[in-house]
Steps between C-alpha positions, in 0.01 A plus 500: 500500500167562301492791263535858597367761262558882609179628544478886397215523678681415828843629397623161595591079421177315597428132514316431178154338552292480218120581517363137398796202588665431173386742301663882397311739351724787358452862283738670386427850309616432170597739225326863336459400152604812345828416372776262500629312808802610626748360702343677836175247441750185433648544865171462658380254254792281592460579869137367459571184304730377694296529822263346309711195432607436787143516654421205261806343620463525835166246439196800480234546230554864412298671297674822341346762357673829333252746298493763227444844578351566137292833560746798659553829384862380390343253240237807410798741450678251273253444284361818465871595433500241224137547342400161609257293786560488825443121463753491155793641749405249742480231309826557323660480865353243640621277221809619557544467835372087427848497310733656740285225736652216320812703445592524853367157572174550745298255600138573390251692757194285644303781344645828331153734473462784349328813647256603225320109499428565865298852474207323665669410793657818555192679518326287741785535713507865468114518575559300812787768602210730447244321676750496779566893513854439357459641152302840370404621186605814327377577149521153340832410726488284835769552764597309782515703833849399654401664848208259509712169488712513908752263361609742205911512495588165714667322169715845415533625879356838393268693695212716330578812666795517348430418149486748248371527131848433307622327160324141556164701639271611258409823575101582481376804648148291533617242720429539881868433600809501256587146610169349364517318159314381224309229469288582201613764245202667301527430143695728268486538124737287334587276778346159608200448695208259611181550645465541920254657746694803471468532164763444194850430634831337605610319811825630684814340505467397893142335529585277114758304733248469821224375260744244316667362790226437745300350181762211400645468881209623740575671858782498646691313272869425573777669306461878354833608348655747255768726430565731794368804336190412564498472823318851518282588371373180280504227787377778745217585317430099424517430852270811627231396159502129567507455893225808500276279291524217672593528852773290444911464447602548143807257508640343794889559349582844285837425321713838282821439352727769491567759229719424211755775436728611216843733621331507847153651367204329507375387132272718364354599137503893542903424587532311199698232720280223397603157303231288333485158589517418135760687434750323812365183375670591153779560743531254735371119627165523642719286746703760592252684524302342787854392701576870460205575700493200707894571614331774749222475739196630329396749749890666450496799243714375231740743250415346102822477309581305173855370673291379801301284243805392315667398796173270581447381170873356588397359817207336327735373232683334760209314635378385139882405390430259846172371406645378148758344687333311733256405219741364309683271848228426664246244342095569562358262760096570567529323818739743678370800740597843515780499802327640795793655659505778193123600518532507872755788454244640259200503666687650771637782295147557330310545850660764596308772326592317136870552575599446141864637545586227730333226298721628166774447752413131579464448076830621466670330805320155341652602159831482628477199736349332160817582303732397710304176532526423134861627493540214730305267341322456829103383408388398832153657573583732164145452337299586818678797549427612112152461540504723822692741301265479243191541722623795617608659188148481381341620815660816445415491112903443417518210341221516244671341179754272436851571523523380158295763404607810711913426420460500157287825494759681701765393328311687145475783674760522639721462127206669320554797727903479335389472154587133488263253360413162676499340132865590499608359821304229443696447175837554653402238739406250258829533295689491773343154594597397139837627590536318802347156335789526209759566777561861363575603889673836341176611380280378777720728684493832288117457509473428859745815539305683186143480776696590779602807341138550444420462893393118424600239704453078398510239739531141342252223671426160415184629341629742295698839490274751758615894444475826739495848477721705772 
């Protein structure tokens, strides 16, 4: 089977067939840089880098590219809140959002672009919406005329007539129907603006994304996605702006994960519900984190809860506590292939719409299979089957560190989160190692029983004591 992607446009699985043979060209509507990024953005970002992944693996040339909303009248609000630039707030964000990047593990965009270095192509495409009779001026502000554009409502399945001004609308008693929107804002004192045909102003929030997209990608490109709020009326609007312009598709594919809820609410500031992404990464494994997420289909609401991540960071445990395992049995050989058999089962999991629930299912199956293998001290066809495993695990961003290096972290965590110190167990270890070489087998014992008590556990290899947590 070749991949499927759920098209929103449709409202249904579709073959995927890129626009140019090999090559993907994706957007995805990245964050408002207004404040910090909270665990709402990290489900999409995840959704998004891992479809990006497994484009590349799959064999395609994808270029990415996730923006910057950096002028909004959230970022203007916040800074004139705190006595400070619109471009100070923004800037603060944006390099915070770079760390909660690495944080979570995301693979870098093609081409992350920012709205405010693009003013000049937002106005030409504006001017071309005019040219077109799309767009009218009001007093400094442009509009686009929604009942001018046929196709208005086919992403969202809403119908014009029975639209009304509400929350997301902005009402303007100037505009010629209450579903038109800005383009162009006229400038206002204390708030950012650049030079245009209409005099001082701002772009809207809809036509920075048409401009940025169509610039890096052209038209149609193949992949639009975001979170599913916005669905209506962002994409809408992109869709009615862009294909207006040009006479042509937008994207071929529109991809919207679903909301992220917390006690069966959707996640949202003014509810106070909301978890910064720095702050769960103080929390939890960025590891856990993404096989959280990944453990349901992305376009399934999903209910946040710290014991759902605990429970994953578990499951994630287990496959690391594997991975040292088999590093330390099985010898590296460059000449051996990944086992076919294993990305098979992948890849067929994957093309169905990027059912990751399914291929966390085949990890964990392998895990076990892998286990009982060594418990066995069976090694037939071992290594090959590693190296699948291993593929995979990085395909879906995983397995980005050693296990080395992601056991030992847990495990200081996990005891500094007691009040124990990892000097001190690594003390008790040490002495009871002297303990053990002078045949003192009384003490080894009470010190062995002395980390128990502490919810330690030691295992004695040939290469030296190793020690859990529980």
């Amino acid at each position: 089977m070749s991949l499927q992607i759920h098209n929103t446009l449709s409202g249904k699985k579709e073959p995927f067939v890129p626009v140019k043979e090999g090559e993907v060209r994706m957007y995805v509507c990245g964050v408002t840089v207004y404040d910090s990024s909270h665990i709402g953005h990290a489900r999409f970002l995840l959704t998004f880098d891992v479809v990006y992944r497994y484009l590349k693996f799959l064999g395609y040339q994808v270029t990415f590219v996730r923006n910057f909303t950096d002028v909004d009248d959230k970022i203007i609000q916040r800074a004139n809140a705190q006595g400070l630039a619109s471009e100070v707030i923004a800037e603060r964000y944006i390099r915070e959002f770079a760390e909660d990047s690495a944080g979570l593990g995301l693979a870098s965009p093609t081409h992350e672009p920012r709205a405010t270095a693009h003013i000049p192509e937002i106005i030409a495409l504006i001017r071309r919406l005019e040219e077109k009779g799309l767009a009218y001026r009001v007093e400094g502000d442009v509009f686009f005329s929604v009942d001018r554009f046929p196709g208005y409502g086919k992403l969202s399945k809403k119908r014009i007539e029975e639209l009304e001004a509400g929350a997301r609308v902005e009402v303007d008693e100037r505009k010629k129907k209450p579903m038109d929107f800005a383009l162009w804002k006229a400038g206002k004192q204390g708030e950012p603006s650049w030079e245009s045909p209409w005099g001082r102003g701002r772009p809207g929030w809809h036509i920075e994304c048409s401009a940025m997209s169509t610039k890096y990608l052209g038209q149609p490109f193949d992949i639009h996605g975001g979170g599913g709020d916005l669905v209506f009326p962002h994409h809408e609007n992109e869709i009615a702006q862009s294909e207006g312009a040009f006479d042509l598709p937008l994207a071929r594919y529109w991809m919207h994960n679903g909301f992220l809820r917390k006690d069966r609410e959707k996640m949202s500031k003014s509810l106070g519900n909301i978890d910064p992404v720095r702050e769960v990464l103080r929390r939890h494994e960025a590891a856990a984190l993404r096989h959280y997420f990944l453990a349901s289909h992305y376009r399934s609401p999903l209910d946040f809860s710290d014991q759902a991540l605990e429970e994953a960071g578990k499951g994630m445990e287990r496959v690391y506590e594997t991975m040292d395992r088999l590093d330390r049995s099985v010898p590296a050989n460059g000449e051996l292939a990944p086992e076919p058999r294993l990305l098979e089962g992948f890849r067929r999991e994957m093309d169905d719409d990027f059912n990751t629930p399914r291929a966390l299912a085949l990890i964990f199956d392998e895990i076990r299979s892998l286990n009982r293998m060594l418990d066995e001290d069976k090694r037939e066809g071992l290594g090959s089957r590693v190296l699948a495993l291993k593929v995979i695990g990085e395909t879906l961003g995983l397995l980005q560190e050693s296990p080395g290096a992601f056991l030992q972290r847990k495990k200081e965590r996990w005891i500094r989160g007691r009040g124990i110190s990892p000097d001190v167990v690594e003390e008790l270890i040490n002495k009871r190692e002297r303990a053990r070489s002078a045949k003192q087998w009384q003490e080894a014992d009470r010190i062995r029983a002395e980390l128990q008590e502490k919810g330690i556990t030691l295992e004695d290899t040939p290469g030296g004591t190793l020690w859990k947590v529980r």
